[in-house]
C-alpha positions in Angstrom: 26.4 1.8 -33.3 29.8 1.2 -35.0 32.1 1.4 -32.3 30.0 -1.4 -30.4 31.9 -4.7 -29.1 29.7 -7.7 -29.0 31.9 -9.0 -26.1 29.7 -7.2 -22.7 33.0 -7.2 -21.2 34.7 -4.9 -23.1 32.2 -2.6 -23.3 32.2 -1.3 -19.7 35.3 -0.1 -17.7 36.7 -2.6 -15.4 37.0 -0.2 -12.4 32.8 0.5 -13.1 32.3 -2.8 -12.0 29.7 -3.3 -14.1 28.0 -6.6 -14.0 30.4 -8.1 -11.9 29.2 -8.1 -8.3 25.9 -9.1 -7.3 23.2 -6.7 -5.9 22.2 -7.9 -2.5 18.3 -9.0 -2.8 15.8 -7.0 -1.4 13.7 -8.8 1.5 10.2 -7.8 1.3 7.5 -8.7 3.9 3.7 -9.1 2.9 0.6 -9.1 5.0 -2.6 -10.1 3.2 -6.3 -9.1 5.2 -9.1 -10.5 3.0 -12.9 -10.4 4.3 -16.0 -11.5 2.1 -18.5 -8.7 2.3 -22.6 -9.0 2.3 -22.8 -6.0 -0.3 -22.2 -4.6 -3.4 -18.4 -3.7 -3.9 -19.5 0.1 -4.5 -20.7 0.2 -0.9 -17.6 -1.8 0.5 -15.6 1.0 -1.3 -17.2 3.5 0.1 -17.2 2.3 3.5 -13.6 2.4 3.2 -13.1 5.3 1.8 -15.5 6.8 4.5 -13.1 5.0 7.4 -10.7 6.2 6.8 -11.2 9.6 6.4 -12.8 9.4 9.6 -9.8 7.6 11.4 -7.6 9.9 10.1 -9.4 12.9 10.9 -10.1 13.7 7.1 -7.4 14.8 4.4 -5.0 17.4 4.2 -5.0 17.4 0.0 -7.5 16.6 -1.9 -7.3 14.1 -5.2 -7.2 14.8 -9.0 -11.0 14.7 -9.8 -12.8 12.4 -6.7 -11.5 14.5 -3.6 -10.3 10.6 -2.2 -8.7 10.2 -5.0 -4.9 10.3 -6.9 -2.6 12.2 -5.0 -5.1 12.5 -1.5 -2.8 12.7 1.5 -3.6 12.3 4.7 -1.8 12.9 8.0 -2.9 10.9 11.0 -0.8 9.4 14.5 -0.6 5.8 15.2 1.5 4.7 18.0 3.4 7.2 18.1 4.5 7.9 14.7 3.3 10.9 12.3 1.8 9.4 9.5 1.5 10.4 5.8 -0.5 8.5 3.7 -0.8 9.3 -0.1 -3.1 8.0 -2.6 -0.8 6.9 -5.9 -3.7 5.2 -7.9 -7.8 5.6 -7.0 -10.0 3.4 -9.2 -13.2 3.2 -7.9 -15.5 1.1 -6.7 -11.8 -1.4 -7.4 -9.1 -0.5 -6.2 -7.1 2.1 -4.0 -3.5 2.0 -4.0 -1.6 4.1 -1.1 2.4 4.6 -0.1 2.6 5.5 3.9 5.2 7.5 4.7 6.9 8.1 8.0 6.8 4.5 9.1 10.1 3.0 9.8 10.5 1.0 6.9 12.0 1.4 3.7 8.9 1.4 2.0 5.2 0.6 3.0 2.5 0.0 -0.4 -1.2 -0.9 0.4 -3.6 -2.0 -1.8 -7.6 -2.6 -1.1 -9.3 -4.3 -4.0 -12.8 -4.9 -4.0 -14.1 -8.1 -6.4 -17.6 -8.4 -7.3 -19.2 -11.6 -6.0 -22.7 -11.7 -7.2 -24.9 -9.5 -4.9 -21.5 -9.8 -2.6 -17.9 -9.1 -2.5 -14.4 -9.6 -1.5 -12.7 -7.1 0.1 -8.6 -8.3 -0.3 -6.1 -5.9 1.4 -2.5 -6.7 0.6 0.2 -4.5 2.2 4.2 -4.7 0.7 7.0 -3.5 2.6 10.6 -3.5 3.3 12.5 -3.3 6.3 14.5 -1.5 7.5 18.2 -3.3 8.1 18.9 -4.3 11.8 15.6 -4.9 12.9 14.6 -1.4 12.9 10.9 -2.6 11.4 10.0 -5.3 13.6 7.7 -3.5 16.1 6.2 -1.8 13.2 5.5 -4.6 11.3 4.4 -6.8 14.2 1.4 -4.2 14.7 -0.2 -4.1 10.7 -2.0 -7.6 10.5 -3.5 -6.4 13.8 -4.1 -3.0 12.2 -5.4 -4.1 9.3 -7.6 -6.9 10.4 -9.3 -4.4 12.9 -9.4 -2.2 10.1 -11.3 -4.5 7.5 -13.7 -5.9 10.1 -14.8 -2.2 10.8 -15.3 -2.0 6.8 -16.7 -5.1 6.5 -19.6 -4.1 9.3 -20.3 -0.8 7.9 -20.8 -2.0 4.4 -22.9 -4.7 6.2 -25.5 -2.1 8.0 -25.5 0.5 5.4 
């Protein structure tokens, strides 16, 4: 590029701003559920998978190849809210990635990974999100670690009797 100046800062119009005030940081909350499973992590996915088409009364679009799969949405009510969960990456018997929408928050990302552990496994589910400003996400946030640990001890006792 000919007309390139080395110098940053006179390659960008002072009233653009460029580079000169900082972005505020994004604050991000995490919740992390893990539970060590008596099974085969195939079974511990498909218990999942199972529970949660059951909780959420099943989907309303199926997935690119595996019916649970990428792009599976499903609508469900939890306190309140009108949920819409949708499945952004489905490897089984690994991993399930999901974005919930309708939740106040910014943004709400789940992940359930299964590890192999021998003739066991570890079930790890790791949920990112980021509040709203003002508060607006505390109530909301205060109810997934119960959520979820409910969630995985219902997974972790089907895989168990199955």
């Amino acid at each position: 590029v000919d007309d390139h100046d080395p110098d940053p800062s006179r390659n960008s119009r002072p009233e653009e701003g460029i580079g000169t005030d900082a972005r505020p940081k994004k604050q991000y909350t995490t919740v992390v559920v893990e539970r060590e499973i008596d099974a085969p992590r195939s079974v511990a996915f498909d218990a999942a998978c199972e529970l949660i088409d059951e909780a959420t009364g099943g989907r309303v679009s199926n997935g690119a190849g595996d019916p649970r799969g990428l792009g599976a949405r499903f609508e469900f009510i939890l306190g309140g809210m009108a949920l819409s969960e949708e499945v952004i990456s489905f490897e089984p018997p690994w991993r399930r990635v999901y974005e919930l929408s309708g939740a106040p928050v910014a943004l709400y990302q789940g992940t359930t990974a299964f590890t192999d552990q021998g003739d066991t496994c570890l079930m790890a589910w790791s949920v990112l999100i980021e509040p709203l400003p003002d508060g607006a996400s505390e109530e909301f946030i205060a109810m997934v670690r119960p959520f979820l640990d409910g969630f995985a001890d219902r997974v972790k006792d089907r895989s168990e009797t199955t």
